[in-house]
ZANU-904179 format. One line per field, with one value per residue (C-alpha): residue in three letters; x, y, z; residue number from 1. Coordinates in Angstrom, 2 decimals, m for minus. Layout:
N
residuo	[ALA_...]
u	[X_...]
v	[Y_...]
w	[Z_...]
num	[NUM_...]
% end
This chain:
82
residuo	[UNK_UNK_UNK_UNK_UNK_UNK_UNK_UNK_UNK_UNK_UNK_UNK_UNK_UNK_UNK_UNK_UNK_UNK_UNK_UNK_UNK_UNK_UNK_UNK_UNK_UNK_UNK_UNK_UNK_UNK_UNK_UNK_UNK_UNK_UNK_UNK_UNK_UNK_UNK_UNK_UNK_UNK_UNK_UNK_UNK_UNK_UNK_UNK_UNK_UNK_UNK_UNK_UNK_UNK_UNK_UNK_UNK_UNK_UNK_UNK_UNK_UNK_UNK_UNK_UNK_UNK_UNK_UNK_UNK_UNK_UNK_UNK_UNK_UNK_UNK_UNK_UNK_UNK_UNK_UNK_UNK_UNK]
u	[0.00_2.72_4.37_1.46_0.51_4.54_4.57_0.78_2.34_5.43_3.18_1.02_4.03_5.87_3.86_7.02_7.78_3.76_3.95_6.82_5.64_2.53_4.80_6.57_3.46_1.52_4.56_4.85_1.48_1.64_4.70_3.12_m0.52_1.70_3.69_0.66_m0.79_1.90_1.91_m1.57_m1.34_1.38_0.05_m3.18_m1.04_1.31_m2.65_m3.44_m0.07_m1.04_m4.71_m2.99_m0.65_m3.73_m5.93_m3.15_m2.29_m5.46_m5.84_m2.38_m4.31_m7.97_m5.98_m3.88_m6.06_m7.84_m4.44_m4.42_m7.57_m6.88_m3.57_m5.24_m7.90_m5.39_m3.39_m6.07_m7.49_m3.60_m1.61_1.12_1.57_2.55]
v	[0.00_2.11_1.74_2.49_5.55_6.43_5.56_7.30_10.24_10.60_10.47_12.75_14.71_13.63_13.55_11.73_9.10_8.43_8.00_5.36_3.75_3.26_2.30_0.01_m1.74_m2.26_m3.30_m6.55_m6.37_m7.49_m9.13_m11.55_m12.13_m13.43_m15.69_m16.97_m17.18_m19.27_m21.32_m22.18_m22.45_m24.48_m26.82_m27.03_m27.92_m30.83_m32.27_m32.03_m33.94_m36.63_m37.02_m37.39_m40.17_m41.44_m42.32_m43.83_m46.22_m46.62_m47.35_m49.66_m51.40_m51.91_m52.37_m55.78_m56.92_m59.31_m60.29_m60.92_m62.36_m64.65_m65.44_m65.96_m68.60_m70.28_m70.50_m71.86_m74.23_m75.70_m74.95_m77.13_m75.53_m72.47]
w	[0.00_0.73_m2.69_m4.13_m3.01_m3.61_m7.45_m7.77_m5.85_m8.19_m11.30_m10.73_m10.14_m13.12_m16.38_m18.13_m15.72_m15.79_m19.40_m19.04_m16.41_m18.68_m21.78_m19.85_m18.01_m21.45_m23.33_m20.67_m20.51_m24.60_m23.92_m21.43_m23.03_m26.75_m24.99_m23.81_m26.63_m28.22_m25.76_m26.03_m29.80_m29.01_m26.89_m29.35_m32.49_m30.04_m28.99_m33.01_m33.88_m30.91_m32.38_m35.85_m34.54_m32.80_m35.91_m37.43_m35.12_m34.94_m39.15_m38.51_m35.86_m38.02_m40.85_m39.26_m37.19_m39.75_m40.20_m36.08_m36.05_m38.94_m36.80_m33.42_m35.18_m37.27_m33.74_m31.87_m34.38_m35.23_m32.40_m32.96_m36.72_m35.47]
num	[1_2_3_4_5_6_7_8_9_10_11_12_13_14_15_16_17_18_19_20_21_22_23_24_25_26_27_28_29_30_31_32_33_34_35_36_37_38_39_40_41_42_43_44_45_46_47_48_49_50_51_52_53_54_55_56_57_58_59_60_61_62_63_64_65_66_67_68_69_70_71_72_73_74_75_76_77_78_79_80_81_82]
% end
């Protein structure tokens, strides 16, 4: 509390260190709210590339498992064959 009512003291006083003080708060202000941004987008475009490796496993997996099954019958109807 006391450091505020220092800094609002010295800029009402000083017009110029008010104005930088506001340049300088806004420009982290940006700063902070695109890095968070990227880091979202980030994060959204990693989850897209782990849903794309998802559905292809997933098409590797539909696409042998006839194969599998085929495998798994011809296993348990001749198991000595295998």
């Amino acid at each position: 509390m006391v450091c505020q009512n220092l800094l609002r003291e010295k800029c009402i006083e000083d017009e110029k260190l008010f104005t930088s003080f506001l340049n300088r708060l806004f420009n982290t202000l940006n700063w902070t709210v695109t890095e968070f941004s990227v880091s979202v987008k980030d994060m959204q475009d990693h989850r897209d590339q782990r849903q794309v490796k998802r559905e292809l496993l997933n098409a590797i997996f539909l696409s042998f498992f006839p194969f599998f099954k085929s495998y798994l019958l011809f296993y348990a109807i001749f198991p000595s064959e295998v």
